[in-house]
C-alpha positions in Angstrom: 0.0 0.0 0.0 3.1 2.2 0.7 4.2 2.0 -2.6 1.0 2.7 -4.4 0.7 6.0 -2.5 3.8 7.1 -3.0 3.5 6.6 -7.1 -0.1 8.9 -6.8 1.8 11.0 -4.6 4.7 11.7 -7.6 1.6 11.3 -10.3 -0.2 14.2 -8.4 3.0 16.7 -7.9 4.1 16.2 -11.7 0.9 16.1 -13.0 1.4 20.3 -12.1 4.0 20.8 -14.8 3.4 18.6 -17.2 1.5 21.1 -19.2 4.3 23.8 -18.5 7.1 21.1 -19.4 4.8 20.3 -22.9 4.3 23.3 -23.8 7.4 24.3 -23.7 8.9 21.3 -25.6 6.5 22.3 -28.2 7.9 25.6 -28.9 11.3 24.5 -28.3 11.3 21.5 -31.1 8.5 23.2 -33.5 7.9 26.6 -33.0 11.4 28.1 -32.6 13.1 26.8 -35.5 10.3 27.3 -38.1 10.2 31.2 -36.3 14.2 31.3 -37.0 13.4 29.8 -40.5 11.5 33.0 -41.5 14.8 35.4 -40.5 16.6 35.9 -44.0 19.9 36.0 -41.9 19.5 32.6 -40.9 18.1 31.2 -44.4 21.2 32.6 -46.2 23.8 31.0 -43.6 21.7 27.4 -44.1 22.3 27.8 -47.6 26.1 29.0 -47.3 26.7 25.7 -44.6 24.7 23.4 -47.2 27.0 24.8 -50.4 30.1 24.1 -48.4 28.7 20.4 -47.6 31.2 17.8 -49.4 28.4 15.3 -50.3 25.3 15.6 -51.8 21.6 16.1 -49.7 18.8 15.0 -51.4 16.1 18.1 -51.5 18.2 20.4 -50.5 20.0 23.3 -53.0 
């Protein structure tokens, strides 16, 4: 019985930032890099790394 409280006990105090923590990794891993995408600074260095690349990646140039 010990153990099942203490696993609703760490369900209950986690279950307060997972949203926070969620929403966060969503702009982190989407939102971020297709904002930094739009800069023209940024599309012209991907395009100056990707000319400089010594093999060939399909889709890209």
């Amino acid at each position: 019985m010990a153990e099942q409280k203490d696993q609703k006990g760490f369900l209950k105090r986690f279950g307060k930032w997972a949203p926070i923590i969620g929403g966060a990794w969503i702009v982190l891993n989407i939102i971020l890099p297709l904002a930094l995408l739009r800069i023209p600074g940024v599309q012209k260095l991907l395009v100056a790394i990707a000319e400089k690349l010594p093999f060939e990646i399909p889709g890209v140039g």
